[in-house]
PDB file of N, CA, C, O and CB in Angstrom:
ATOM      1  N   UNK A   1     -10.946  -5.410   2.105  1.00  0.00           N
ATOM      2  CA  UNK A   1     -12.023  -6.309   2.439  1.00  0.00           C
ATOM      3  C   UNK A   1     -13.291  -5.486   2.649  1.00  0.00           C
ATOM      4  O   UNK A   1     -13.466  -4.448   3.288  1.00  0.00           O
ATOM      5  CB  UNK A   1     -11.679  -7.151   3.695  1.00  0.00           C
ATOM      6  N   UNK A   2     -13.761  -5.910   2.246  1.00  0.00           N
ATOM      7  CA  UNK A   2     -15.464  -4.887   2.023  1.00  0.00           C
ATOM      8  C   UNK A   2     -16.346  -5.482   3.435  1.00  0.00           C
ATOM      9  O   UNK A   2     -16.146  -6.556   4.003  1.00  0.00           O
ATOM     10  CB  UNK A   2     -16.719  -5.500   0.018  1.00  0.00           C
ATOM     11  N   UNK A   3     -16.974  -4.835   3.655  1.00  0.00           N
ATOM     12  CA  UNK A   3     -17.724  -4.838   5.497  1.00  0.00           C
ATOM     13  C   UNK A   3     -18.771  -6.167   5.253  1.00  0.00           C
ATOM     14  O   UNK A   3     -18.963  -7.124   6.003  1.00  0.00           O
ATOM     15  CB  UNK A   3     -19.012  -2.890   6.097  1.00  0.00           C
ATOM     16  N   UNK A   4     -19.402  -5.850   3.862  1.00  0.00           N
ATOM     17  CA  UNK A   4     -20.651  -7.618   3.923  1.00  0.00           C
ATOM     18  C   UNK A   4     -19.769  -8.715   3.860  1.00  0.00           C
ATOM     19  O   UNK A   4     -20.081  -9.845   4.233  1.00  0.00           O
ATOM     20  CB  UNK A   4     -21.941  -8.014   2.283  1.00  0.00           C
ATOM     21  N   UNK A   5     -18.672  -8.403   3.394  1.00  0.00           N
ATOM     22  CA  UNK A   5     -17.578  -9.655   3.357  1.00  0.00           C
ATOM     23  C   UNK A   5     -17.715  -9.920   4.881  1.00  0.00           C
ATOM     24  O   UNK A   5     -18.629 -10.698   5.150  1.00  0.00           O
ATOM     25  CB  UNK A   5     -15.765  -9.255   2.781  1.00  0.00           C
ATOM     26  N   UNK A   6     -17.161  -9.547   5.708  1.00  0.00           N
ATOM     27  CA  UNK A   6     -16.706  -9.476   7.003  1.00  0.00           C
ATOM     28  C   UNK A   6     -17.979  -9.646   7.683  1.00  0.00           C
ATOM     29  O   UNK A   6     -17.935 -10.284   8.734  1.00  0.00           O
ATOM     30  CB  UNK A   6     -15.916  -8.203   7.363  1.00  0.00           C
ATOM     31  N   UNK A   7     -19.121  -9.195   7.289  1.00  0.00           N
ATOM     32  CA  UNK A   7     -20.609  -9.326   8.020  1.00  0.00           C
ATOM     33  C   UNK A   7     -20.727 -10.939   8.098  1.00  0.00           C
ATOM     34  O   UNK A   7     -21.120 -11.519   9.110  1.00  0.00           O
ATOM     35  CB  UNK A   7     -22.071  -8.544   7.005  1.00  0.00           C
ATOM     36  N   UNK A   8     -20.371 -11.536   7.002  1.00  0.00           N
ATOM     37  CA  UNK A   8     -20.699 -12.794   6.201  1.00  0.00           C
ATOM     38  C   UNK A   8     -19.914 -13.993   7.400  1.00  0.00           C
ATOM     39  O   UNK A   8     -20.385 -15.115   7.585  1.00  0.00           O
ATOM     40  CB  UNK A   8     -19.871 -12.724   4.295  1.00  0.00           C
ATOM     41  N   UNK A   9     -18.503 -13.401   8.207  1.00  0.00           N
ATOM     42  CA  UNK A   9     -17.793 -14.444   8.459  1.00  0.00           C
ATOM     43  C   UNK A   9     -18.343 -14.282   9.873  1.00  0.00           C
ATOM     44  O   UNK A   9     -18.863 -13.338  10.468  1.00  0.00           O
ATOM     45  CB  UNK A   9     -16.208 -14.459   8.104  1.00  0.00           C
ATOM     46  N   UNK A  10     -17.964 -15.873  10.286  1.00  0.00           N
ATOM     47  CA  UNK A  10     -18.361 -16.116  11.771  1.00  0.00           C
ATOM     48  C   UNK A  10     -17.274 -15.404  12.699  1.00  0.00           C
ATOM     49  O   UNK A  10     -16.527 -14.584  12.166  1.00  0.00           O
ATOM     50  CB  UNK A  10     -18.427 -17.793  12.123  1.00  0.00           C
ATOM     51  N   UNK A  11     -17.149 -15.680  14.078  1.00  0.00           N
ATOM     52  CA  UNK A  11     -16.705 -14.926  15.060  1.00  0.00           C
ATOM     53  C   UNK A  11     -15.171 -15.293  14.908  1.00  0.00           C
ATOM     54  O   UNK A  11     -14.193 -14.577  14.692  1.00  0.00           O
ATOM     55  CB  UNK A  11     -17.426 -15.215  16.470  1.00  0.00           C
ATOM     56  N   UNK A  12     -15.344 -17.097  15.157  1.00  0.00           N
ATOM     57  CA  UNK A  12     -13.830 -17.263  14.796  1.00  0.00           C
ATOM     58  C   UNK A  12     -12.964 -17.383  13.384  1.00  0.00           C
ATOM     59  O   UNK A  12     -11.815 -17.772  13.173  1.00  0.00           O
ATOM     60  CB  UNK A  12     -13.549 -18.356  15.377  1.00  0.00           C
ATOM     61  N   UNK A  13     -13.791 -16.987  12.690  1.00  0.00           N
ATOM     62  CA  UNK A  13     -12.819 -16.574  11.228  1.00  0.00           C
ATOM     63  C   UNK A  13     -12.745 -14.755  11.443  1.00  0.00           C
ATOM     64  O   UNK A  13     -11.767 -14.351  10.813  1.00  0.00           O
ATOM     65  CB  UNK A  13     -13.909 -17.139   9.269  1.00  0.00           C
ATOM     66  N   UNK A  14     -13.290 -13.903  11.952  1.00  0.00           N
ATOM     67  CA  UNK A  14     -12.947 -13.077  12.153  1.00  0.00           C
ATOM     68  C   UNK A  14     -11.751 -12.436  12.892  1.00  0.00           C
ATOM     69  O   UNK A  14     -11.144 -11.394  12.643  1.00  0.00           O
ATOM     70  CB  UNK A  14     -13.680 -12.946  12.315  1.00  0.00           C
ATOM     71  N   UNK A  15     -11.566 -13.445  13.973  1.00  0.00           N
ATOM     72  CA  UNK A  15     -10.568 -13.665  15.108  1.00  0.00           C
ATOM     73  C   UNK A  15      -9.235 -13.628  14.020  1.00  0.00           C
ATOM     74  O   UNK A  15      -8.391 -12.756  13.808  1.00  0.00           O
ATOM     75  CB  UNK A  15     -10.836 -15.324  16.149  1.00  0.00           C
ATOM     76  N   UNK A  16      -9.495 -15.255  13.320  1.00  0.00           N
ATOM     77  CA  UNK A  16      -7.896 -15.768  12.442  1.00  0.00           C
ATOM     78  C   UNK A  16      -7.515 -14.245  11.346  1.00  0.00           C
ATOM     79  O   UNK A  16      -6.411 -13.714  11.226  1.00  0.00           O
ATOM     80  CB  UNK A  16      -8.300 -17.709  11.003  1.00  0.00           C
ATOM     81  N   UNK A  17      -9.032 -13.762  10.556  1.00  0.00           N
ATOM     82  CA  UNK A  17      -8.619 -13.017   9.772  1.00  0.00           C
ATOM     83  C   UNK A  17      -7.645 -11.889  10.449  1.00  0.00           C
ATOM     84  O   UNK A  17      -6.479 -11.814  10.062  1.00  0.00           O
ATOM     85  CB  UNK A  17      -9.719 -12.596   9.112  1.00  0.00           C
ATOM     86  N   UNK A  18      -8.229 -10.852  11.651  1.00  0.00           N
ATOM     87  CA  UNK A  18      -7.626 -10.185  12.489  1.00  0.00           C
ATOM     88  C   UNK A  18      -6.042 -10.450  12.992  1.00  0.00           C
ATOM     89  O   UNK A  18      -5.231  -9.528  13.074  1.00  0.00           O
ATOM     90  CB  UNK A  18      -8.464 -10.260  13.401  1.00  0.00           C
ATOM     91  N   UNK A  19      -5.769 -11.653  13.272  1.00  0.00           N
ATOM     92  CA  UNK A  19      -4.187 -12.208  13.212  1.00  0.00           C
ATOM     93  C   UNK A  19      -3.658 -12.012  12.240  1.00  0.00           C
ATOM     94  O   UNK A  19      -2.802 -11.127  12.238  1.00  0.00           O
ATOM     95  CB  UNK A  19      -3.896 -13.506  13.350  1.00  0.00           C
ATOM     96  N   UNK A  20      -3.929 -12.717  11.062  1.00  0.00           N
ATOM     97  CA  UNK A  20      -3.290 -12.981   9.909  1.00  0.00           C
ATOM     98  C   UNK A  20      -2.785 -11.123   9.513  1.00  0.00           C
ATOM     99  O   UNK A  20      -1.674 -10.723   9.163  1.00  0.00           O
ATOM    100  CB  UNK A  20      -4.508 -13.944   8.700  1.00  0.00           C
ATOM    101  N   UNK A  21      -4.192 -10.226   9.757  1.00  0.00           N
ATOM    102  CA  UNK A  21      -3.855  -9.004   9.054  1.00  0.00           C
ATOM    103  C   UNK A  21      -2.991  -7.875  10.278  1.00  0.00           C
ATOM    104  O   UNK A  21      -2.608  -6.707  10.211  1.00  0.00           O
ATOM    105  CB  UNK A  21      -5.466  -8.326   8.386  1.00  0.00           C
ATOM    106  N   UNK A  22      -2.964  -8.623  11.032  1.00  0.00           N
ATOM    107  CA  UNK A  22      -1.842  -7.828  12.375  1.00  0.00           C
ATOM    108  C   UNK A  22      -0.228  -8.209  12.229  1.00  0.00           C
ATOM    109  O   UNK A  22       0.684  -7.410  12.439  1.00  0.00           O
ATOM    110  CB  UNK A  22      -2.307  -8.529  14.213  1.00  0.00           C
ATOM    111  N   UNK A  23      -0.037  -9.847  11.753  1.00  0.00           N
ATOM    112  CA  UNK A  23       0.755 -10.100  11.208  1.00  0.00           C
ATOM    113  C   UNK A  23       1.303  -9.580   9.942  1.00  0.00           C
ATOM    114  O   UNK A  23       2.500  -9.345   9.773  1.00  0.00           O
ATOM    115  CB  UNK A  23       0.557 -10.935  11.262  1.00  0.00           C
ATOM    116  N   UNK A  24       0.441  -9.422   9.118  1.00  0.00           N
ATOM    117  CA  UNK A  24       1.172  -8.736   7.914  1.00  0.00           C
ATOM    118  C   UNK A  24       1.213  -6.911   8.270  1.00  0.00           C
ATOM    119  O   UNK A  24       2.056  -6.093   7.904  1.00  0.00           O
ATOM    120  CB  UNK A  24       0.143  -9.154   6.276  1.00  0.00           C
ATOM    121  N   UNK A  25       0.586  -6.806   8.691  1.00  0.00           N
ATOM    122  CA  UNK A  25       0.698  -5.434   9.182  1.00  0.00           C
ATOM    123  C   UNK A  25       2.564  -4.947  10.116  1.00  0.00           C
ATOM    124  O   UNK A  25       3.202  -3.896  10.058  1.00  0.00           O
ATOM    125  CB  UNK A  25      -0.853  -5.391  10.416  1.00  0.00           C
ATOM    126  N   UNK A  26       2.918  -6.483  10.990  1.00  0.00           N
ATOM    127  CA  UNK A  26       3.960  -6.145  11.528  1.00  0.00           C
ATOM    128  C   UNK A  26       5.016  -6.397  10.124  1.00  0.00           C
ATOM    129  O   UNK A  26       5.814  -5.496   9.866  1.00  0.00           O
ATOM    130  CB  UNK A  26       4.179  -7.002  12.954  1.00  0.00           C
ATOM    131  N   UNK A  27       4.998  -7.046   9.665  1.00  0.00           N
ATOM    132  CA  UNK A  27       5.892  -7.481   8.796  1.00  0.00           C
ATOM    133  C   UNK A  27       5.759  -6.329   7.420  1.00  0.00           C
ATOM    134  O   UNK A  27       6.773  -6.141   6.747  1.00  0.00           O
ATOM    135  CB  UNK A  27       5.538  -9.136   8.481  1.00  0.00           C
ATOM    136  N   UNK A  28       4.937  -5.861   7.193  1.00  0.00           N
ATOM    137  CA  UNK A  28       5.323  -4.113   6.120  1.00  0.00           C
ATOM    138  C   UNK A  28       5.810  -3.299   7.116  1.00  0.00           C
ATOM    139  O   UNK A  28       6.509  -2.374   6.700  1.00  0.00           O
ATOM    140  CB  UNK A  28       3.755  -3.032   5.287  1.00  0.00           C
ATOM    141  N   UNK A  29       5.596  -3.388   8.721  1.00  0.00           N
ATOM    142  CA  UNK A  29       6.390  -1.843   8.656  1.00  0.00           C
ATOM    143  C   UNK A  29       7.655  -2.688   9.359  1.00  0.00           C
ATOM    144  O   UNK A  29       7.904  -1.963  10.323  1.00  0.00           O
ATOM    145  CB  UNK A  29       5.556  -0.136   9.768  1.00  0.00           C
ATOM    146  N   UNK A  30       8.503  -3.701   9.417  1.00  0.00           N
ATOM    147  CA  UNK A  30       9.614  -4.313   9.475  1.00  0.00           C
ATOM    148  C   UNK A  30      10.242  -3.776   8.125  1.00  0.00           C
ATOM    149  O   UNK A  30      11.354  -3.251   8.078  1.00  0.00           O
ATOM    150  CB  UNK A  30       9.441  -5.847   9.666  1.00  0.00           C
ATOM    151  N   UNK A  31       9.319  -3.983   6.908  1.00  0.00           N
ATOM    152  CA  UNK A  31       9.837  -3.761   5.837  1.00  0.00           C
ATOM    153  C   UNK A  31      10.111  -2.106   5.125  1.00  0.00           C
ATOM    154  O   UNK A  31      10.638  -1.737   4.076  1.00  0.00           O
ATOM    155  CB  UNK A  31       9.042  -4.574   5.151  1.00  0.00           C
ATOM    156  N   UNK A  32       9.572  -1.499   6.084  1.00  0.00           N
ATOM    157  CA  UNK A  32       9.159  -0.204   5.552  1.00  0.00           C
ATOM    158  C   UNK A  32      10.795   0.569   6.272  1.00  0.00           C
ATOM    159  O   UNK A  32      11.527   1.427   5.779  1.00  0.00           O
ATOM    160  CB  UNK A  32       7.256   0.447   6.281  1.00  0.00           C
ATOM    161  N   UNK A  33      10.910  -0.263   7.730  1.00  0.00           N
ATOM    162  CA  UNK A  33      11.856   0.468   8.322  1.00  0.00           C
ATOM    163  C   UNK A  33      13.098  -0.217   8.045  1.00  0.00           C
ATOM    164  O   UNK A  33      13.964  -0.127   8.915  1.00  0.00           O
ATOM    165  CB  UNK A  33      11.603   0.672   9.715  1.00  0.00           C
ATOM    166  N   UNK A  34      13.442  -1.110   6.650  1.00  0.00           N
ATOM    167  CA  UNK A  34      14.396  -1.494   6.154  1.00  0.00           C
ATOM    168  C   UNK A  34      14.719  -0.856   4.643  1.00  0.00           C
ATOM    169  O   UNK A  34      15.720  -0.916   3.928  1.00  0.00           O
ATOM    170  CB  UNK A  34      14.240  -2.804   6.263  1.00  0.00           C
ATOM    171  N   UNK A  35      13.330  -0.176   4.472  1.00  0.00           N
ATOM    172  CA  UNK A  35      13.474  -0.026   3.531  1.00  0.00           C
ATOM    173  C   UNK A  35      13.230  -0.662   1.994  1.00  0.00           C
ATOM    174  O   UNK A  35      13.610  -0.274   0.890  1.00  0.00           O
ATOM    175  CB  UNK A  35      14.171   0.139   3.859  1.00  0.00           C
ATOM    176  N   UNK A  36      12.634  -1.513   2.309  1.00  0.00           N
ATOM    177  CA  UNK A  36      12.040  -2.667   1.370  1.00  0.00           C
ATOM    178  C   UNK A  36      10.423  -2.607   0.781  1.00  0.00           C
ATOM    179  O   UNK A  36       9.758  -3.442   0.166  1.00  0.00           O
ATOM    180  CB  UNK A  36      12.149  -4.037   2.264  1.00  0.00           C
ATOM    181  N   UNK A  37      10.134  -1.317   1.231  1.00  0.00           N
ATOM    182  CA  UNK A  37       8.602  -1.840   1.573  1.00  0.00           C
ATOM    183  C   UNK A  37       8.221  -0.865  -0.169  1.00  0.00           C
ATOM    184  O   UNK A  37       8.541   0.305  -0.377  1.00  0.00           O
ATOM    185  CB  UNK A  37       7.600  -1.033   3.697  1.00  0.00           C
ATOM    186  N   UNK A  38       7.614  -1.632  -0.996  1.00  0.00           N
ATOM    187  CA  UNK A  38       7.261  -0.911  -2.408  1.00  0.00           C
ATOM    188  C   UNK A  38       6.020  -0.288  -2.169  1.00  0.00           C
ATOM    189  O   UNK A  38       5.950   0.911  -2.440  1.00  0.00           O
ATOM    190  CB  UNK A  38       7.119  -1.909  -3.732  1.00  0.00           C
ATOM    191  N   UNK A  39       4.804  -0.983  -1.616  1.00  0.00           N
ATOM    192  CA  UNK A  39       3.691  -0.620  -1.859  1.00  0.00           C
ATOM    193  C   UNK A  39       2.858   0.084  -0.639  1.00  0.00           C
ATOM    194  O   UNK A  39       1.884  -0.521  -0.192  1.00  0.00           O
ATOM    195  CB  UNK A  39       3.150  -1.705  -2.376  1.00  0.00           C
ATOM    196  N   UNK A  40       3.180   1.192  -0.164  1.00  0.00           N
ATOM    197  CA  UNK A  40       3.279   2.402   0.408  1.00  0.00           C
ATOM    198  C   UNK A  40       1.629   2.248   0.986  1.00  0.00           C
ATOM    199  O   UNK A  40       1.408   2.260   2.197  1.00  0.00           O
ATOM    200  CB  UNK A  40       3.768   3.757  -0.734  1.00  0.00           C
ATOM    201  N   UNK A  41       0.824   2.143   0.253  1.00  0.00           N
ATOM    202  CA  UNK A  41      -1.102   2.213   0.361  1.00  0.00           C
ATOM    203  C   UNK A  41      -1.283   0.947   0.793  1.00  0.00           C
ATOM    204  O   UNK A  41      -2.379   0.722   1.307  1.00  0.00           O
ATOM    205  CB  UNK A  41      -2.195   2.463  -1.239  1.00  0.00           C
ATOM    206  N   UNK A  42      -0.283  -0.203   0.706  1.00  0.00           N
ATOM    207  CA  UNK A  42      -0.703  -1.538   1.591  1.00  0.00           C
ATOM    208  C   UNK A  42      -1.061  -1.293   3.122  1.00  0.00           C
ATOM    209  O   UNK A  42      -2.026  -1.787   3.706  1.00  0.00           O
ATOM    210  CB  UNK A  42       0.571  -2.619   1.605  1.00  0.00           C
ATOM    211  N   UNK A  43       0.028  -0.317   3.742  1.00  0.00           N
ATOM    212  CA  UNK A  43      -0.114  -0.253   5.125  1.00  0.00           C
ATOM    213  C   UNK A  43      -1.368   0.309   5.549  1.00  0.00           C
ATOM    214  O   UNK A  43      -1.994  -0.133   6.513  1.00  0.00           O
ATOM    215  CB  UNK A  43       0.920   0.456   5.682  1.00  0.00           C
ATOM    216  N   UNK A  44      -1.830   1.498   4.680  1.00  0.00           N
ATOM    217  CA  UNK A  44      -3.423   2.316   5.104  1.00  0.00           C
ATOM    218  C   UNK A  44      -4.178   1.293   4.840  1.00  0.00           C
ATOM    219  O   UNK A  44      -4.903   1.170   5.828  1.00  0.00           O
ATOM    220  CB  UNK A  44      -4.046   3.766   4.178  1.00  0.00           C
ATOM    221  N   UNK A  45      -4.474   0.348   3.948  1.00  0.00           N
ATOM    222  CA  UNK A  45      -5.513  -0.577   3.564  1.00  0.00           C
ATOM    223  C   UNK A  45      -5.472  -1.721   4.983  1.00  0.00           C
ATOM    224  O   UNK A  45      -6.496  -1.848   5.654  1.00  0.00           O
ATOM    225  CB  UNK A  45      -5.105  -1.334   1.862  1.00  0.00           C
ATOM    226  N   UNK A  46      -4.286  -2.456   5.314  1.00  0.00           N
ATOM    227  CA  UNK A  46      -3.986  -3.021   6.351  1.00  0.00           C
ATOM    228  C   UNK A  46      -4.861  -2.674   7.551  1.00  0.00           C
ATOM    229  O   UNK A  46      -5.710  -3.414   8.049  1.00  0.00           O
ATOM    230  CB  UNK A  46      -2.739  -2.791   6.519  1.00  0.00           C
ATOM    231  N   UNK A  47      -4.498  -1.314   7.986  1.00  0.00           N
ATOM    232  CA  UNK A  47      -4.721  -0.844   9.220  1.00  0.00           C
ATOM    233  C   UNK A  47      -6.166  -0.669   9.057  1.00  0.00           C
ATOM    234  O   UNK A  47      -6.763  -0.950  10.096  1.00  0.00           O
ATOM    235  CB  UNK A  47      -3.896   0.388   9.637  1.00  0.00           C
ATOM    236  N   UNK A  48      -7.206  -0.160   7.738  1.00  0.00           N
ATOM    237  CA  UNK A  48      -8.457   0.361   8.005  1.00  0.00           C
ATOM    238  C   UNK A  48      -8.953  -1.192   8.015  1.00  0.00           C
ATOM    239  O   UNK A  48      -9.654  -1.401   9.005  1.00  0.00           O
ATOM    240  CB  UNK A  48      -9.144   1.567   6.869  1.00  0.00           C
ATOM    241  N   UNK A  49      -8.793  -2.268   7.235  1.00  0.00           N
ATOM    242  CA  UNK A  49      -9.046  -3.722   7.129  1.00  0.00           C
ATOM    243  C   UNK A  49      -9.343  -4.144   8.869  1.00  0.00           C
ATOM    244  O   UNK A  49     -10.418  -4.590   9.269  1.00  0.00           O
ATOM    245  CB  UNK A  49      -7.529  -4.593   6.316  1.00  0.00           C
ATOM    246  N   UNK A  50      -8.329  -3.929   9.606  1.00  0.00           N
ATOM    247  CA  UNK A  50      -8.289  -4.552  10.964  1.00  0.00           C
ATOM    248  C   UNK A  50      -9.278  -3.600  11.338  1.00  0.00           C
ATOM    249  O   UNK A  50     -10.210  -4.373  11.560  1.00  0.00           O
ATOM    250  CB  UNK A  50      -6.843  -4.629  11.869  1.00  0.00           C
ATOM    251  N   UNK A  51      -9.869  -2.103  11.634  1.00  0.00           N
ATOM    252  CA  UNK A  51     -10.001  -1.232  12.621  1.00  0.00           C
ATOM    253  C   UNK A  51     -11.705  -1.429  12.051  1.00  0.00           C
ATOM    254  O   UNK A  51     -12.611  -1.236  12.862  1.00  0.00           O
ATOM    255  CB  UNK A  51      -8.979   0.395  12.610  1.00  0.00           C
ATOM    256  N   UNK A  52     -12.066  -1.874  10.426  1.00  0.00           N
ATOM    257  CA  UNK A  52     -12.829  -2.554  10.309  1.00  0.00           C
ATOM    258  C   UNK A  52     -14.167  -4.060  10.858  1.00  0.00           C
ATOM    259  O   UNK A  52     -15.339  -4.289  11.155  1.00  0.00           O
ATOM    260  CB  UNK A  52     -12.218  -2.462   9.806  1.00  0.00           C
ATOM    261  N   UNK A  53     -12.855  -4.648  10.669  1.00  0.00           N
ATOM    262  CA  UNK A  53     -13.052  -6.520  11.239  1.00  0.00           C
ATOM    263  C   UNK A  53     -13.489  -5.937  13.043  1.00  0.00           C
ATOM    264  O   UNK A  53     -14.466  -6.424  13.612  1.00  0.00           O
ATOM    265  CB  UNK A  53     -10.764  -7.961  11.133  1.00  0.00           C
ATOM    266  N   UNK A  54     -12.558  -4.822  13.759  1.00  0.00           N
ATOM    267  CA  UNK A  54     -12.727  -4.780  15.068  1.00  0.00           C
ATOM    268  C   UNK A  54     -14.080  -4.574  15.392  1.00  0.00           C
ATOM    269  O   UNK A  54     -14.830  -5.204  16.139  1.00  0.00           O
ATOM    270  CB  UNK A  54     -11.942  -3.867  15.622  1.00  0.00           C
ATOM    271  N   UNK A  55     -14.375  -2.897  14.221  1.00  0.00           N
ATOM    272  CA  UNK A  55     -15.921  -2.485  14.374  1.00  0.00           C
ATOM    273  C   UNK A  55     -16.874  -3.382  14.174  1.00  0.00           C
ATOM    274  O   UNK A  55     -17.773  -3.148  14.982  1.00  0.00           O
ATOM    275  CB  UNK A  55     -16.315  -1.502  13.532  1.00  0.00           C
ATOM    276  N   UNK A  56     -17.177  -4.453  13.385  1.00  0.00           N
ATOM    277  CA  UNK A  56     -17.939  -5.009  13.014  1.00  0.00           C
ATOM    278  C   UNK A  56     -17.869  -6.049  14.104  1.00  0.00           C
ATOM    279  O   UNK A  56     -18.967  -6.100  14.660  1.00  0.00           O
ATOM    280  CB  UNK A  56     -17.831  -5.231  11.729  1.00  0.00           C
ATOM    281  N   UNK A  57     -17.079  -6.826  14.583  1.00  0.00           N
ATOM    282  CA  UNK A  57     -17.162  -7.809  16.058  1.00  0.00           C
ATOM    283  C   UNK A  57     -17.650  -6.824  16.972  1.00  0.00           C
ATOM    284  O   UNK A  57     -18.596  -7.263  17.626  1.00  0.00           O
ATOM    285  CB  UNK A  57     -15.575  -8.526  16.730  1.00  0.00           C
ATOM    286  N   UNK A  58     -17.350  -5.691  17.236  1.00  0.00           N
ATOM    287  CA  UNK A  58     -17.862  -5.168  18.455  1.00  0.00           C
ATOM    288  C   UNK A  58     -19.618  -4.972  17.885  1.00  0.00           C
ATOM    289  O   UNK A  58     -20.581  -5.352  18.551  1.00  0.00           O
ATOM    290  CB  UNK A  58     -16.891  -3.559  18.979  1.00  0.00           C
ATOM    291  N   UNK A  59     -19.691  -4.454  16.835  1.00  0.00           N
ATOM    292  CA  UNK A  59     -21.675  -4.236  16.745  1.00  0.00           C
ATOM    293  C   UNK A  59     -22.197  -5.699  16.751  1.00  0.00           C
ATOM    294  O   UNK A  59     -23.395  -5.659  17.030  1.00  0.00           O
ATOM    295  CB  UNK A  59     -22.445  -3.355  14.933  1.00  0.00           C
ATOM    296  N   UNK A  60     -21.736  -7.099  16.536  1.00  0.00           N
ATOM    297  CA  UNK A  60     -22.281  -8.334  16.870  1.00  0.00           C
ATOM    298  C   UNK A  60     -22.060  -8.767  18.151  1.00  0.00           C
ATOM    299  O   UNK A  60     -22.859  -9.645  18.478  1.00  0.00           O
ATOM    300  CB  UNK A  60     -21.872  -9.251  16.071  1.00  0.00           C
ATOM    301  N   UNK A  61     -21.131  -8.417  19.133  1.00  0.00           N
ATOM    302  CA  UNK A  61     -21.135  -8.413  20.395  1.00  0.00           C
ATOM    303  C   UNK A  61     -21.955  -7.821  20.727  1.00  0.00           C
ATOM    304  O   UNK A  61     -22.841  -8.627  21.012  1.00  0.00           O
ATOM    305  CB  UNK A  61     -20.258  -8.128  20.932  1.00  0.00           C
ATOM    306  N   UNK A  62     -22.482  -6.298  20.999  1.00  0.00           N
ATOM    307  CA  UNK A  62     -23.536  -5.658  21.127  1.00  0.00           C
ATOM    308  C   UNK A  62     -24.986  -6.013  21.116  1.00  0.00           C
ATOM    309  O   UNK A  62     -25.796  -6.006  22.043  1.00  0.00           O
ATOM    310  CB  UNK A  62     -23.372  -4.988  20.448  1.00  0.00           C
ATOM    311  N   UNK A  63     -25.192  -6.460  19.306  1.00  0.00           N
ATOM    312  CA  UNK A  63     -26.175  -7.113  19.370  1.00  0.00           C
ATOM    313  C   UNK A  63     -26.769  -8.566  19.913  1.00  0.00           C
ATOM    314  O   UNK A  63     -27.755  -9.094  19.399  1.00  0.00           O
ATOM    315  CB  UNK A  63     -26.260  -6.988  18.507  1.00  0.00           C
ATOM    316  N   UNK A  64     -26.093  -9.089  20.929  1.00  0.00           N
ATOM    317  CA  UNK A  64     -25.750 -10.364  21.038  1.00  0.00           C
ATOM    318  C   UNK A  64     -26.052 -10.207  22.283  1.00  0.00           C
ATOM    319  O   UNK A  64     -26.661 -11.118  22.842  1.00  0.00           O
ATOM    320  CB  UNK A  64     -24.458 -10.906  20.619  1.00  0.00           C
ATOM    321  N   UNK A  65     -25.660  -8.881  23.094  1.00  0.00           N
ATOM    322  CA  UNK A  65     -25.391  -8.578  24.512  1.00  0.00           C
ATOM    323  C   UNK A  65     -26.944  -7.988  24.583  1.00  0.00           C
ATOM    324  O   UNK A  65     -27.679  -8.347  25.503  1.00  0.00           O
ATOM    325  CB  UNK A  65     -23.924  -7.431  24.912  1.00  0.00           C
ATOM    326  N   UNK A  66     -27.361  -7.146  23.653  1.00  0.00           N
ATOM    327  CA  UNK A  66     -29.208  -6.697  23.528  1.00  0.00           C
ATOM    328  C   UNK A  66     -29.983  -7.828  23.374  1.00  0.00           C
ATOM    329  O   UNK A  66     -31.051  -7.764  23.983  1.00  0.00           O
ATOM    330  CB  UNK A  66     -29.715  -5.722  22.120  1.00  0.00           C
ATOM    331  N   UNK A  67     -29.782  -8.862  22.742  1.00  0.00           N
ATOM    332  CA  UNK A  67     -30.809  -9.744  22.418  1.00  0.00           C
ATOM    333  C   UNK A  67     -30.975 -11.185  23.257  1.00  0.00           C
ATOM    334  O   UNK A  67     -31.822 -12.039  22.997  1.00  0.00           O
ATOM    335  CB  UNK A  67     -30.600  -9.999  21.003  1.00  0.00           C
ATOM    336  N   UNK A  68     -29.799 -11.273  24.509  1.00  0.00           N
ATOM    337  CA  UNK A  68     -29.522 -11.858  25.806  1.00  0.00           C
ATOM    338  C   UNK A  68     -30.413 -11.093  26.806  1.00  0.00           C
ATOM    339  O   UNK A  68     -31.094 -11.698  27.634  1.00  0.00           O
ATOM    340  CB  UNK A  68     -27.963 -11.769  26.181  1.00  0.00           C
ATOM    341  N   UNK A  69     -30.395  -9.785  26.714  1.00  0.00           N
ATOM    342  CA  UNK A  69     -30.829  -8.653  27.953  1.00  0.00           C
ATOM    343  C   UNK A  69     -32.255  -8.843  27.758  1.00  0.00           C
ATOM    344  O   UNK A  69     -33.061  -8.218  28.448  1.00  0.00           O
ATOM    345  CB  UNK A  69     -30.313  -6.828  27.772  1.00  0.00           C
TER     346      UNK A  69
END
């Protein structure tokens, strides 16, 4: 997911997206530690996707918290 993508969505589609990709995140490494898991670069894409969506809610919180002050 590319960052203007994510710039683009409101607070609570950011929220659902963040679930949805924590959820699939638990469910590859369920699969990984069964042994099932094919696509090895899903999990790095997963994890930078969320640590992403996080950074970008926290700099609109920020700016949100400056432009209140």
């Amino acid at each position: 997911m590319k960052p203007s993508d994510i710039r683009a969505l409101s607070e609570d589609q950011m929220k659902e997206e963040l679930v949805k990709l924590k959820k699939e995140q638990f469910n590859l490494r369920f699969q990984r530690a069964t042994g099932q898991l094919e696509n090895t670069a899903r999990m790095r894409q997963i994890r930078r996707d969320i640590a992403r969506i996080q950074t970008i809610a926290r700099v609109k919180q920020a700016e949100t918290a400056t432009a209140d002050a």
